[in-house]
PDB file with one MODEL, atoms N, CA, C and O in Angstrom:
MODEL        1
ATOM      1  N   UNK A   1     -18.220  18.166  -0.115  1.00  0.00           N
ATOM      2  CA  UNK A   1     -17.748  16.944   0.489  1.00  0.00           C
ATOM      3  C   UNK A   1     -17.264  17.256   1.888  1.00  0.00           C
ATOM      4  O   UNK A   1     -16.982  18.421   2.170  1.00  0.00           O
ATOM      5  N   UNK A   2     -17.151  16.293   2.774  1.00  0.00           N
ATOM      6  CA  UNK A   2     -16.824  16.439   4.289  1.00  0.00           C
ATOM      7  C   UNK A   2     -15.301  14.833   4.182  1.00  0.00           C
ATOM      8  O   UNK A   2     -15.137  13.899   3.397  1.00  0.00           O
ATOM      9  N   UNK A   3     -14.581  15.297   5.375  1.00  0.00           N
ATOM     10  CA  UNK A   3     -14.077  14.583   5.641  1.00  0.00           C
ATOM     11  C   UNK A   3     -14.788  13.094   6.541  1.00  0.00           C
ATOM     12  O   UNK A   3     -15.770  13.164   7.281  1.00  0.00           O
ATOM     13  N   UNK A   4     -14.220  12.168   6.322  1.00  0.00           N
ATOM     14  CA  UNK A   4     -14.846  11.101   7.244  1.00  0.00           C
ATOM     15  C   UNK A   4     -14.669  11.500   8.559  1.00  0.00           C
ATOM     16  O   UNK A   4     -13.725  12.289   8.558  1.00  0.00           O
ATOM     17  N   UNK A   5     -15.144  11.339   9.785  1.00  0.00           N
ATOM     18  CA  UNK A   5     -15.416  11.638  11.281  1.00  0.00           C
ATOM     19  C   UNK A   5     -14.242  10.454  11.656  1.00  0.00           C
ATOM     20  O   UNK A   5     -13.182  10.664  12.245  1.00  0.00           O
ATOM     21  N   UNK A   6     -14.628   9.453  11.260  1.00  0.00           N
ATOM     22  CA  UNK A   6     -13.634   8.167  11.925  1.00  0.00           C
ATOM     23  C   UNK A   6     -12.258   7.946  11.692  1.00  0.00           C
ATOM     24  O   UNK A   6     -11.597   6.976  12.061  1.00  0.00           O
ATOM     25  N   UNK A   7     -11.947   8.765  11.155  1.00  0.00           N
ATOM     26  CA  UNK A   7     -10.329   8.983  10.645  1.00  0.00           C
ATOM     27  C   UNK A   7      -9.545   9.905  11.030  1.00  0.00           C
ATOM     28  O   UNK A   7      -9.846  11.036  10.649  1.00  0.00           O
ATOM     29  N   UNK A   8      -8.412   9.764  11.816  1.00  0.00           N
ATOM     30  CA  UNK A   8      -7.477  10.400  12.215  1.00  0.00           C
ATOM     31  C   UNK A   8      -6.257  10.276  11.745  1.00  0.00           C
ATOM     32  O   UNK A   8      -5.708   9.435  11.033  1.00  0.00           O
ATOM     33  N   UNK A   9      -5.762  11.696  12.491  1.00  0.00           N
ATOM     34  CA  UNK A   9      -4.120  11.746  11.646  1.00  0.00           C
ATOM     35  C   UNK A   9      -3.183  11.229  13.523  1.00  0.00           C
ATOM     36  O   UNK A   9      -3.113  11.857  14.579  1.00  0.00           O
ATOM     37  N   UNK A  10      -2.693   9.970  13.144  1.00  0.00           N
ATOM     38  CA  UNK A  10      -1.456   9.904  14.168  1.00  0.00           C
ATOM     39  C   UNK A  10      -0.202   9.736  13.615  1.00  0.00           C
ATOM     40  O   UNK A  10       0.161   9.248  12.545  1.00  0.00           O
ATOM     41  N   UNK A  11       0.396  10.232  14.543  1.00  0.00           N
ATOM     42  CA  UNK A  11       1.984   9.825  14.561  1.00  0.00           C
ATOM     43  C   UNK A  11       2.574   8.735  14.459  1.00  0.00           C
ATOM     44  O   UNK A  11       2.468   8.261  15.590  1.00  0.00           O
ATOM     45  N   UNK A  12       3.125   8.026  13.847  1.00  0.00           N
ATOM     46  CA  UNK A  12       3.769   6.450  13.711  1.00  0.00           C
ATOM     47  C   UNK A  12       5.228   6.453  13.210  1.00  0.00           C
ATOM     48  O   UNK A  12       5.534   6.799  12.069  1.00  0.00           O
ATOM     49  N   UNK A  13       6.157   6.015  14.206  1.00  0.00           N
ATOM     50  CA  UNK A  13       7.468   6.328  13.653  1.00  0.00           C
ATOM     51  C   UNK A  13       8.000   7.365  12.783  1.00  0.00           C
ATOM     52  O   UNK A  13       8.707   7.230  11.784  1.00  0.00           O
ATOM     53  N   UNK A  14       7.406   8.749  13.492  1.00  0.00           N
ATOM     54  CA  UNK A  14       7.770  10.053  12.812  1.00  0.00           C
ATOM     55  C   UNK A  14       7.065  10.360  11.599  1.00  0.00           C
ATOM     56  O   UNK A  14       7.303  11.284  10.821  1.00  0.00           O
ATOM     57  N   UNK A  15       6.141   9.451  11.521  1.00  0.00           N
ATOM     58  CA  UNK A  15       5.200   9.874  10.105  1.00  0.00           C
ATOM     59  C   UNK A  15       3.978   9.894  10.487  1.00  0.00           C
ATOM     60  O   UNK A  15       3.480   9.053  11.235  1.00  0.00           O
ATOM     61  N   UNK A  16       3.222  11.147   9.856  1.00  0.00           N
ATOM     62  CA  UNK A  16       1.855  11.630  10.200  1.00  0.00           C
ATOM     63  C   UNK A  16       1.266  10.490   9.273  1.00  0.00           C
ATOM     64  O   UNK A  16       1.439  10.488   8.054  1.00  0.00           O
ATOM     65  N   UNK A  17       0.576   9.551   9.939  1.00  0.00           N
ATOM     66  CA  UNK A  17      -0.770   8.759   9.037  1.00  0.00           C
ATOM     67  C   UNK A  17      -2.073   8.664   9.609  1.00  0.00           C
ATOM     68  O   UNK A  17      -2.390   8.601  10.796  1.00  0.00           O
ATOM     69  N   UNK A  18      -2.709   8.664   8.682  1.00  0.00           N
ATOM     70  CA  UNK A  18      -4.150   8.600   8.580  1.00  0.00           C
ATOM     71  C   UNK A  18      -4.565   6.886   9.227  1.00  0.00           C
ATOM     72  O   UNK A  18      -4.078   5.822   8.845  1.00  0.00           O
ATOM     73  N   UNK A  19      -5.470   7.082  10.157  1.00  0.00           N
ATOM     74  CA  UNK A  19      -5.858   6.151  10.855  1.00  0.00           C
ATOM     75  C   UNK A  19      -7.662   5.819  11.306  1.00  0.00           C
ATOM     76  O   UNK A  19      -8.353   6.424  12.126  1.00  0.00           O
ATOM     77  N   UNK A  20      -7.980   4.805  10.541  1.00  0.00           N
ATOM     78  CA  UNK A  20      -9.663   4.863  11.232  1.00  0.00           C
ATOM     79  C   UNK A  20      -9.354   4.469  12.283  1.00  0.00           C
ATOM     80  O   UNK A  20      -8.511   3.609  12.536  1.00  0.00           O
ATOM     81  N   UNK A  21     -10.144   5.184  13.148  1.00  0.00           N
ATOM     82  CA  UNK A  21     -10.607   5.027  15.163  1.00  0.00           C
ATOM     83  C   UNK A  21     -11.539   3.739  14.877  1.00  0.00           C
ATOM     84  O   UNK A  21     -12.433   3.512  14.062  1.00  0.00           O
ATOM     85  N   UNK A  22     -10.716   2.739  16.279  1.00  0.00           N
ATOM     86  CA  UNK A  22     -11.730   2.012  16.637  1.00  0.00           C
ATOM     87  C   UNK A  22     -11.755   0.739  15.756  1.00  0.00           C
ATOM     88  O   UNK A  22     -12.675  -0.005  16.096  1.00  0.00           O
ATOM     89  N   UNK A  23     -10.889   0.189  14.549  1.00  0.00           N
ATOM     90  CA  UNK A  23     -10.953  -0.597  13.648  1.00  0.00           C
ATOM     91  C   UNK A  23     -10.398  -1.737  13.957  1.00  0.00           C
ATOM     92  O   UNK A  23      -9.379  -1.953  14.613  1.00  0.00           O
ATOM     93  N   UNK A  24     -10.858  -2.191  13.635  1.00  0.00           N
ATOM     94  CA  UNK A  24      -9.652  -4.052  14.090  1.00  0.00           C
ATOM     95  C   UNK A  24      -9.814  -4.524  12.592  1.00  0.00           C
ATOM     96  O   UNK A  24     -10.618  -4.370  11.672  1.00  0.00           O
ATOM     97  N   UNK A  25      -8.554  -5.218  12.847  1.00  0.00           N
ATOM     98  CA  UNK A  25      -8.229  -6.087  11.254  1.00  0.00           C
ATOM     99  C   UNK A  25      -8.095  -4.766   9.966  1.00  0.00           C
ATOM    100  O   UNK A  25      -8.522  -4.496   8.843  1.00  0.00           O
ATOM    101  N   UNK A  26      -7.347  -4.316  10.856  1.00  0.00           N
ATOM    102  CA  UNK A  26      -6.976  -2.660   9.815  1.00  0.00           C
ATOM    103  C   UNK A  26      -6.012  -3.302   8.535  1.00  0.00           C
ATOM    104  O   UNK A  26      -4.928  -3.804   8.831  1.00  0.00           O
ATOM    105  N   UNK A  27      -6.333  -3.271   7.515  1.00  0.00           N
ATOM    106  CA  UNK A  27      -5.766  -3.622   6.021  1.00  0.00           C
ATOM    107  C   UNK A  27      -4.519  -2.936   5.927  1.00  0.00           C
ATOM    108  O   UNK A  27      -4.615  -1.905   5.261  1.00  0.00           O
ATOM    109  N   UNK A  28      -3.159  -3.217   6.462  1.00  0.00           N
ATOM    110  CA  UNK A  28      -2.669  -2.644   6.459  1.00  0.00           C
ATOM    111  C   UNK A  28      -1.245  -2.403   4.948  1.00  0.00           C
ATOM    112  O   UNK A  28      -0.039  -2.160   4.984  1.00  0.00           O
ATOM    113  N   UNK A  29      -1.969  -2.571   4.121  1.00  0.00           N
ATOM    114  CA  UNK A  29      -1.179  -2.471   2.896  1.00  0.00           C
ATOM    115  C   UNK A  29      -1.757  -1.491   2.393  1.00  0.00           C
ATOM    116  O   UNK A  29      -1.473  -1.356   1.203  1.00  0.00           O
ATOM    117  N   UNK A  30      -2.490  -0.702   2.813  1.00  0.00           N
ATOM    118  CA  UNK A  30      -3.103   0.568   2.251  1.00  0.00           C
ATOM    119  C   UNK A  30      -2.792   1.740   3.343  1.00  0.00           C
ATOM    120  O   UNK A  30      -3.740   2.452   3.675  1.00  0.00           O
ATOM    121  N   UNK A  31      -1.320   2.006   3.999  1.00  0.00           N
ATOM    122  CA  UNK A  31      -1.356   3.345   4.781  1.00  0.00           C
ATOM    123  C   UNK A  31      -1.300   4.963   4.286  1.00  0.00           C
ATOM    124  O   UNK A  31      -0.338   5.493   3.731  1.00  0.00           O
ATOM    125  N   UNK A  32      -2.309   5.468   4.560  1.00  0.00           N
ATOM    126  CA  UNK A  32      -1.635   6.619   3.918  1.00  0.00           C
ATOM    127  C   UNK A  32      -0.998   7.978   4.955  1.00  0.00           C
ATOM    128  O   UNK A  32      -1.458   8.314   6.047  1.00  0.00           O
ATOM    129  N   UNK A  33       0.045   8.527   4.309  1.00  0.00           N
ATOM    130  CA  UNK A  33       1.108   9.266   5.038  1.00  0.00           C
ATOM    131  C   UNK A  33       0.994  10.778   4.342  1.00  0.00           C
ATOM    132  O   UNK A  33       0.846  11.082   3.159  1.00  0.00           O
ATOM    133  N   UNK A  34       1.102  11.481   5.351  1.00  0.00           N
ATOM    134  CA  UNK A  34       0.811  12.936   4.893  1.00  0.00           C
ATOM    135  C   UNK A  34       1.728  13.798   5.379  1.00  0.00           C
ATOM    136  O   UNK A  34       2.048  13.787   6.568  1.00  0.00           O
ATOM    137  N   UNK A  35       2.347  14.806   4.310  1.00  0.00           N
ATOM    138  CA  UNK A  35       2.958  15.749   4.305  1.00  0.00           C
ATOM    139  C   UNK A  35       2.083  16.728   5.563  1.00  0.00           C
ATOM    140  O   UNK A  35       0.941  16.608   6.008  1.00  0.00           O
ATOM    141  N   UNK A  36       3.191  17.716   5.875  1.00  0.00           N
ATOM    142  CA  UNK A  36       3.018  18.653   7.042  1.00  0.00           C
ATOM    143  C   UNK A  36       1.816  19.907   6.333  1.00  0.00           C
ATOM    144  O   UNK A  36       1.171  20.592   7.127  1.00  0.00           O
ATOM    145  N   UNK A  37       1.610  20.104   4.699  1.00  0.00           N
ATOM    146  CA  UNK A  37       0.725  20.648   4.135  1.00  0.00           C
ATOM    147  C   UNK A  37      -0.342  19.932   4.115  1.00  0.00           C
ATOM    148  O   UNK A  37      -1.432  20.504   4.105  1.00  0.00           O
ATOM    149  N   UNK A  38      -0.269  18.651   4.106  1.00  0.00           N
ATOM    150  CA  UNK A  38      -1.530  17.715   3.691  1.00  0.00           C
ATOM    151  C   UNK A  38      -2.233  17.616   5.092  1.00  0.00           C
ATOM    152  O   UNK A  38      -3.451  17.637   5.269  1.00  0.00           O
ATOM    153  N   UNK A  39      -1.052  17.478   6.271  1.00  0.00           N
ATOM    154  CA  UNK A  39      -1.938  17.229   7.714  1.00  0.00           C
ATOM    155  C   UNK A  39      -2.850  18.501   7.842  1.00  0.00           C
ATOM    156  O   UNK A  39      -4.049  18.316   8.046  1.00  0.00           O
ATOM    157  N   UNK A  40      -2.207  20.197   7.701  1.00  0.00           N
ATOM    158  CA  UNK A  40      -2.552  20.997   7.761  1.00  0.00           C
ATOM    159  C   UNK A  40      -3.847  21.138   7.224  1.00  0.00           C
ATOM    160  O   UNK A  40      -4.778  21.557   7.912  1.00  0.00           O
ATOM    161  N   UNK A  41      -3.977  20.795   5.965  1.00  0.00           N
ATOM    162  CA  UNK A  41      -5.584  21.331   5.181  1.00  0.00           C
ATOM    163  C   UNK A  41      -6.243  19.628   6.122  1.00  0.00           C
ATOM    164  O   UNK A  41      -7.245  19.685   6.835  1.00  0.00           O
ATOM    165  N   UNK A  42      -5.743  18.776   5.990  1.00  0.00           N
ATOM    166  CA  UNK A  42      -6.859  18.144   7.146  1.00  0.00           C
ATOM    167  C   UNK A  42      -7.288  18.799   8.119  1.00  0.00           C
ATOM    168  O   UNK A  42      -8.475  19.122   8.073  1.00  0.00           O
ATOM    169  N   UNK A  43      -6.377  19.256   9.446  1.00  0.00           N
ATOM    170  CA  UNK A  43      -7.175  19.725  10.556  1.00  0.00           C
ATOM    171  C   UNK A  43      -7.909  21.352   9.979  1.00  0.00           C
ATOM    172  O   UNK A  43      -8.838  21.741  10.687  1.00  0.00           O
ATOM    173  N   UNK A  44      -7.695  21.873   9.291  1.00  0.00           N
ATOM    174  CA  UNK A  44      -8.637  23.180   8.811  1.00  0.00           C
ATOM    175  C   UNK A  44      -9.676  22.861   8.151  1.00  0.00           C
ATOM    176  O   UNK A  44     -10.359  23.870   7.978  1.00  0.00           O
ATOM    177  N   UNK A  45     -10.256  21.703   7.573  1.00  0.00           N
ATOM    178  CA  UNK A  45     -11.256  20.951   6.830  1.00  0.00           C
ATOM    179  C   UNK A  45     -11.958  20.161   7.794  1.00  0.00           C
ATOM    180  O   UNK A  45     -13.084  19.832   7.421  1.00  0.00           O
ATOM    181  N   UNK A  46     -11.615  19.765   8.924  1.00  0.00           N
ATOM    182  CA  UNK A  46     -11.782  18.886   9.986  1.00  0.00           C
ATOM    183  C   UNK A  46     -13.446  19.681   9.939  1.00  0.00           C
ATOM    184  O   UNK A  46     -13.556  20.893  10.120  1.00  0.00           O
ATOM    185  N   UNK A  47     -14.483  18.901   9.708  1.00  0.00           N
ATOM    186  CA  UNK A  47     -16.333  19.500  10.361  1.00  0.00           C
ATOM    187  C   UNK A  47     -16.318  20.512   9.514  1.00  0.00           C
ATOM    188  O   UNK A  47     -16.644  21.614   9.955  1.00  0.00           O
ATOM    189  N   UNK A  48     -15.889  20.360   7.930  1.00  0.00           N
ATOM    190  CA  UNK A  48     -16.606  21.253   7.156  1.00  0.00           C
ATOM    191  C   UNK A  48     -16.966  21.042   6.066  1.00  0.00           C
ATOM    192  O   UNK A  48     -16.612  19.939   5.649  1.00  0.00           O
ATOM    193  N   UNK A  49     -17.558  21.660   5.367  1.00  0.00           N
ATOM    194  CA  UNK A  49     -18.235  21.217   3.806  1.00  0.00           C
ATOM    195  C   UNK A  49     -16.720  21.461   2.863  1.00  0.00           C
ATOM    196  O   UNK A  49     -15.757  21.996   3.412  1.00  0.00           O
ATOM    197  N   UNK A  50     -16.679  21.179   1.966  1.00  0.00           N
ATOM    198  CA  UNK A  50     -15.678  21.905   0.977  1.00  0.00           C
ATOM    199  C   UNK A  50     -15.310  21.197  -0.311  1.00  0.00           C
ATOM    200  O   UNK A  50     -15.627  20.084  -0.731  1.00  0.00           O
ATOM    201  N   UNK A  51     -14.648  22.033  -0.755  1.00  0.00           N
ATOM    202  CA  UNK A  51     -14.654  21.932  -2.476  1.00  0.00           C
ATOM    203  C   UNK A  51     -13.230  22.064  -2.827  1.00  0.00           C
ATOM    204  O   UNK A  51     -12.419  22.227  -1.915  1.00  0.00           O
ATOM    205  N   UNK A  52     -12.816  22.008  -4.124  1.00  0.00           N
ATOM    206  CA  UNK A  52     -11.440  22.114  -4.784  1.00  0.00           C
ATOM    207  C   UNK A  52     -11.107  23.623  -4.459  1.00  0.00           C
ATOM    208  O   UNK A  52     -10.097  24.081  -3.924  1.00  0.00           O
ATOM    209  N   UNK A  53     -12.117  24.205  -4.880  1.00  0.00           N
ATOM    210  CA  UNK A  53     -11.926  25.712  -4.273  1.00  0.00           C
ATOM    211  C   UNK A  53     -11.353  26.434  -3.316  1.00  0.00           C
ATOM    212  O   UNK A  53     -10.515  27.334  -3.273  1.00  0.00           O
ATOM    213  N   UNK A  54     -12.184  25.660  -2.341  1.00  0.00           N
ATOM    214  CA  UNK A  54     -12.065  25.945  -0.657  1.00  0.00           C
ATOM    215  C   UNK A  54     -10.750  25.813  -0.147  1.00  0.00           C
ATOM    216  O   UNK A  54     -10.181  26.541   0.667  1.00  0.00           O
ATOM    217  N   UNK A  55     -10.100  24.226  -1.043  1.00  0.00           N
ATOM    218  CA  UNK A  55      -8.797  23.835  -0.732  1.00  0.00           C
ATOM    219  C   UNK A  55      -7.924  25.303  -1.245  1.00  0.00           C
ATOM    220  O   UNK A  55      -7.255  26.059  -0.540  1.00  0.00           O
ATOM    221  N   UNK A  56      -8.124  25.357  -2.295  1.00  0.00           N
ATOM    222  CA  UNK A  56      -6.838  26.386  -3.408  1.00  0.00           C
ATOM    223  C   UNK A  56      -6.854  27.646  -2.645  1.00  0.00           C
ATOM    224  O   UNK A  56      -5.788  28.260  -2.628  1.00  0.00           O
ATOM    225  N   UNK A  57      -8.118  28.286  -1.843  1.00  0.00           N
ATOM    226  CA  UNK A  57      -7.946  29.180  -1.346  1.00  0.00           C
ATOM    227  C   UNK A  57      -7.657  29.202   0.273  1.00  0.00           C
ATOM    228  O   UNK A  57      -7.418  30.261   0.854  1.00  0.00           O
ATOM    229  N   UNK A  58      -7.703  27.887   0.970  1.00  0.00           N
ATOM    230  CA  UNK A  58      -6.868  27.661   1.892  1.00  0.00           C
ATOM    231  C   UNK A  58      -5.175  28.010   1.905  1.00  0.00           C
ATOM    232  O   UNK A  58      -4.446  28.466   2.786  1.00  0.00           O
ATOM    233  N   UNK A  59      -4.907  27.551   0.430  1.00  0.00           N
ATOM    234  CA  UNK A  59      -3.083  27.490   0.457  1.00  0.00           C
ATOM    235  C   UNK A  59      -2.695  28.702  -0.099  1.00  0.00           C
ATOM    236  O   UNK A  59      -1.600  29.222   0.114  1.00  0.00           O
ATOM    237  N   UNK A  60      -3.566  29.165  -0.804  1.00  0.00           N
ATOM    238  CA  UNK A  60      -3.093  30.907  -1.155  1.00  0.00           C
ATOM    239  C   UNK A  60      -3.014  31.641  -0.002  1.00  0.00           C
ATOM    240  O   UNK A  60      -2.232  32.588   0.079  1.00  0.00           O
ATOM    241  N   UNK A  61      -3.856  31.261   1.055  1.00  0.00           N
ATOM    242  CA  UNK A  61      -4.246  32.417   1.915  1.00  0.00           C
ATOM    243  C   UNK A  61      -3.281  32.144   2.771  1.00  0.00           C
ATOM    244  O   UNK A  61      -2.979  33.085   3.506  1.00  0.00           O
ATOM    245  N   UNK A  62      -2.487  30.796   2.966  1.00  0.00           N
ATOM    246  CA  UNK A  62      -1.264  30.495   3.927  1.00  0.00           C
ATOM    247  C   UNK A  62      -0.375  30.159   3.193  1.00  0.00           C
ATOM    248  O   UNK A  62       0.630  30.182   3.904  1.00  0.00           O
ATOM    249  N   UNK A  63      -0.079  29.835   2.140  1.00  0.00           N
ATOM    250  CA  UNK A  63       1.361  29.529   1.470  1.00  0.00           C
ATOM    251  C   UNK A  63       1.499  30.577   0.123  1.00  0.00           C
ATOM    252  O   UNK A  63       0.550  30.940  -0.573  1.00  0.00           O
ATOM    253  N   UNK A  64       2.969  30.976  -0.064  1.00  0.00           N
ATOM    254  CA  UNK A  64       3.300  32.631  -1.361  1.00  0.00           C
ATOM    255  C   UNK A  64       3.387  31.191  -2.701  1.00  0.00           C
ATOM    256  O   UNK A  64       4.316  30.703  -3.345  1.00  0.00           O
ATOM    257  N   UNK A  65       1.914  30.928  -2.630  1.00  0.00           N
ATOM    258  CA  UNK A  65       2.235  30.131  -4.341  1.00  0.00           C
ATOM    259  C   UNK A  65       0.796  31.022  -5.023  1.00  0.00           C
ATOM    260  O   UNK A  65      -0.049  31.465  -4.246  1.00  0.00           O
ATOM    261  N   UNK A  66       0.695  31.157  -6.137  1.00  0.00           N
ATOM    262  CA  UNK A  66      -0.678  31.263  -7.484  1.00  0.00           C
ATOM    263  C   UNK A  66      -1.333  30.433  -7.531  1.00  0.00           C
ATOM    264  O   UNK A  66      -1.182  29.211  -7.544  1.00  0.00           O
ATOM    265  N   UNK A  67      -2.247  31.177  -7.564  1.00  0.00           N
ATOM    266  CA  UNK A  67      -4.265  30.554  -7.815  1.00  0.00           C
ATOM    267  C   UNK A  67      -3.582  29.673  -8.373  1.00  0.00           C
ATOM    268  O   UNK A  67      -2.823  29.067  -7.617  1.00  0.00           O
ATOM    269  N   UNK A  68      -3.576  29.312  -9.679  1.00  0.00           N
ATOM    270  CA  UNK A  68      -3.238  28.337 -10.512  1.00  0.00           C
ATOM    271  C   UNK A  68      -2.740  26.855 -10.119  1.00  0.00           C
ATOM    272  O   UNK A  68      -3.154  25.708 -10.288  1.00  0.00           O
ATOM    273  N   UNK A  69      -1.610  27.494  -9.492  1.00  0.00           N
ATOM    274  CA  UNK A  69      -0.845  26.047  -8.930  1.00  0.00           C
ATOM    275  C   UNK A  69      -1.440  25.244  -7.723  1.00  0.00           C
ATOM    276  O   UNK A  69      -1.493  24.028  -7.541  1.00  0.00           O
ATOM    277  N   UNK A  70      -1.925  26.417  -6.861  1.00  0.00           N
ATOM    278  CA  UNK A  70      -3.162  26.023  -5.641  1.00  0.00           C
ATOM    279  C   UNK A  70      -4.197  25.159  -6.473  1.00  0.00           C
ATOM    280  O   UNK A  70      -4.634  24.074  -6.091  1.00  0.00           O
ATOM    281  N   UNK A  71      -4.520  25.766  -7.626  1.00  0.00           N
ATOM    282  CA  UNK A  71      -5.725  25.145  -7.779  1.00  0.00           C
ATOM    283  C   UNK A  71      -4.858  23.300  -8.254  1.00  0.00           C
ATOM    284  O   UNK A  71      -5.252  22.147  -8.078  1.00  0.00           O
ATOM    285  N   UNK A  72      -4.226  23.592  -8.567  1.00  0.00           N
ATOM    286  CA  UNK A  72      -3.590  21.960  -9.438  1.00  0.00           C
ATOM    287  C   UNK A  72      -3.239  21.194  -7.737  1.00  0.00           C
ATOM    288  O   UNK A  72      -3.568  20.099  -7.280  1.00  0.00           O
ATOM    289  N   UNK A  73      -2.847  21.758  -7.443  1.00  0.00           N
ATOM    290  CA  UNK A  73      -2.504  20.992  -5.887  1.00  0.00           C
ATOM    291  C   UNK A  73      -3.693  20.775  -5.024  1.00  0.00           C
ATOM    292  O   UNK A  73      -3.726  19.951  -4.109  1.00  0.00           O
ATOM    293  N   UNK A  74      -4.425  21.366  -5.281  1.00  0.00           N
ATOM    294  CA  UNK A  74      -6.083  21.254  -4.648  1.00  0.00           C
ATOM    295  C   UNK A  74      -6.635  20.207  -5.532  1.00  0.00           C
ATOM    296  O   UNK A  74      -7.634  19.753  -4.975  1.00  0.00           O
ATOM    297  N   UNK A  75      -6.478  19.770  -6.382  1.00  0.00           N
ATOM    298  CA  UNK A  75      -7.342  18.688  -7.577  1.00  0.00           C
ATOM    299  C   UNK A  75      -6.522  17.644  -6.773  1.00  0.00           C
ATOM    300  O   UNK A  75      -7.125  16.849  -6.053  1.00  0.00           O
ATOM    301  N   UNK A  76      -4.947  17.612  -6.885  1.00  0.00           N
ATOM    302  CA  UNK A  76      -4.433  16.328  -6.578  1.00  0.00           C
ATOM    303  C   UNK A  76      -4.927  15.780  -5.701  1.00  0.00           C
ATOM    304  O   UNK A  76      -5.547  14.729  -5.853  1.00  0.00           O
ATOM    305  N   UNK A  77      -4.721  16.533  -4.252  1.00  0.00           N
ATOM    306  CA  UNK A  77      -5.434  16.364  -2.723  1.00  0.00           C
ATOM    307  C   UNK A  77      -6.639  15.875  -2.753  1.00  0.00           C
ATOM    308  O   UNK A  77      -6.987  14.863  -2.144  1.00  0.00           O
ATOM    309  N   UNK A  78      -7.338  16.552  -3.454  1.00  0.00           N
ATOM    310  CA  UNK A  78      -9.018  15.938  -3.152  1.00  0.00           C
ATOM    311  C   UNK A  78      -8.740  14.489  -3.986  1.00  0.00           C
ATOM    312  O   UNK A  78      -8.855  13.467  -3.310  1.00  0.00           O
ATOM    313  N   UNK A  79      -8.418  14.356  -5.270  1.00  0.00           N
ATOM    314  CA  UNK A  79      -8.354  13.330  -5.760  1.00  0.00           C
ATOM    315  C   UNK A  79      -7.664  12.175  -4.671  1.00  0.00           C
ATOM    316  O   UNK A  79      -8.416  11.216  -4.499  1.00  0.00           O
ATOM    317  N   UNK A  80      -6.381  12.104  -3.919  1.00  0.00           N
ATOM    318  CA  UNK A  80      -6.223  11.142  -3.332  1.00  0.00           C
ATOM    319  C   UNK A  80      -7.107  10.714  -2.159  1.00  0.00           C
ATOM    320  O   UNK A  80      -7.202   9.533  -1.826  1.00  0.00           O
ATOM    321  N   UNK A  81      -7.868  11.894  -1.431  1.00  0.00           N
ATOM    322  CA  UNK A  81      -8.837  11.713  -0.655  1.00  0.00           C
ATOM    323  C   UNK A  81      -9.715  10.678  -1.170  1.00  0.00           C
ATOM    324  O   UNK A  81      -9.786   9.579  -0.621  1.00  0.00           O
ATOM    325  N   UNK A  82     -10.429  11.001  -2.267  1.00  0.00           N
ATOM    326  CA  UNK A  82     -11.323  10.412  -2.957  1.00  0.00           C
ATOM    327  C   UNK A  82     -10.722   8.478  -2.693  1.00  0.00           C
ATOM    328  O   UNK A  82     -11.023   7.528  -1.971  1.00  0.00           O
ATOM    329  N   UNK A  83      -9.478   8.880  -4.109  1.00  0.00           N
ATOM    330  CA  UNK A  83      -9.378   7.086  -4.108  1.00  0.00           C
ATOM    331  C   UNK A  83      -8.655   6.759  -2.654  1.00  0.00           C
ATOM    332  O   UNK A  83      -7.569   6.186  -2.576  1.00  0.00           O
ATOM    333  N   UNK A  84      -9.124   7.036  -1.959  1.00  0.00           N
ATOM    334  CA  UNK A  84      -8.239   6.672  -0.372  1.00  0.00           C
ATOM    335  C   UNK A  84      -9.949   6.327   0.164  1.00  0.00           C
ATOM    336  O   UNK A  84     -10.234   5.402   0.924  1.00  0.00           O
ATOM    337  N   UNK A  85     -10.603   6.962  -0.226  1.00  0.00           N
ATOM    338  CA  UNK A  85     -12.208   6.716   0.691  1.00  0.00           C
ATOM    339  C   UNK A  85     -11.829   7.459   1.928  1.00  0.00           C
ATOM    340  O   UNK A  85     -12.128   6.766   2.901  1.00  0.00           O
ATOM    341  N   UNK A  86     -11.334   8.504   2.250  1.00  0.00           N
ATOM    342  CA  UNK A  86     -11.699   9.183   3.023  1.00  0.00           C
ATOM    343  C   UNK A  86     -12.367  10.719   3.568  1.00  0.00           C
ATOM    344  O   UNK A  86     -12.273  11.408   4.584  1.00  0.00           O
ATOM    345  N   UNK A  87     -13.326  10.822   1.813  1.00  0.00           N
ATOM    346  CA  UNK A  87     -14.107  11.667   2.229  1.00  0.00           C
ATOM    347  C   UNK A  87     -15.684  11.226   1.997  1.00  0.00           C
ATOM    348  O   UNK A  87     -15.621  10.116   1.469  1.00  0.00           O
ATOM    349  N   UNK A  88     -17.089  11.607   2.159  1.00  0.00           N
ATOM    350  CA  UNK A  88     -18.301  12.041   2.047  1.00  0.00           C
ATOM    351  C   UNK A  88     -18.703  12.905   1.198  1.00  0.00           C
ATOM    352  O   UNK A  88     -18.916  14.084   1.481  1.00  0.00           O
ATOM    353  N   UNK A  89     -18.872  12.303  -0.137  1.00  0.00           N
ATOM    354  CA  UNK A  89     -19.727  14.027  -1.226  1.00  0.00           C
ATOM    355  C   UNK A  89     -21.241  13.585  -1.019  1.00  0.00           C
ATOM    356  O   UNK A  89     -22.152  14.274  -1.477  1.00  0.00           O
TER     357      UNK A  89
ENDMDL
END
């Protein structure tokens, strides 16, 4: 899966949210807001293929947590991606 191209992370009253470029009549009862881990594996995923995997071994390789728990925190992430529509499988 790839991230969507048209979606960015801005700043909005001190909170990192996810924003499609370029949208008018933006639905705005659906914002989503991302932790300083969640912005992170965005811009390192930013123009690449990837998997639950890819994620779990992103946060092992930068955060002192276990495969295990990476991997459960890597399911969640992709999962909200998913029901958020902001990735491409």
């Amino acid at each position: 899966m790839k991230l969507k191209t048209d979606y960015k992370i801005r700043k909005i009253a001190g909170e990192s949210v996810i924003v499609r470029m370029g949208a008018q009549n933006v639905k705005m009862t659906s914002i989503i807001s991302f932790n300083a881990t969640s912005e992170w594996l965005w811009e390192q995923l930013q123009d690449e293929e990837f998997d639950v995997e890819k994620v779990a071994d992103l946060l092992t390789a930068e955060y002192e947590v276990e495969r295990e728990v990476a991997l459960v925190d890597a399911n969640k992430w992709v999962e909200m991606l998913r029901n958020a529509e902001l990735v491409n499988e």
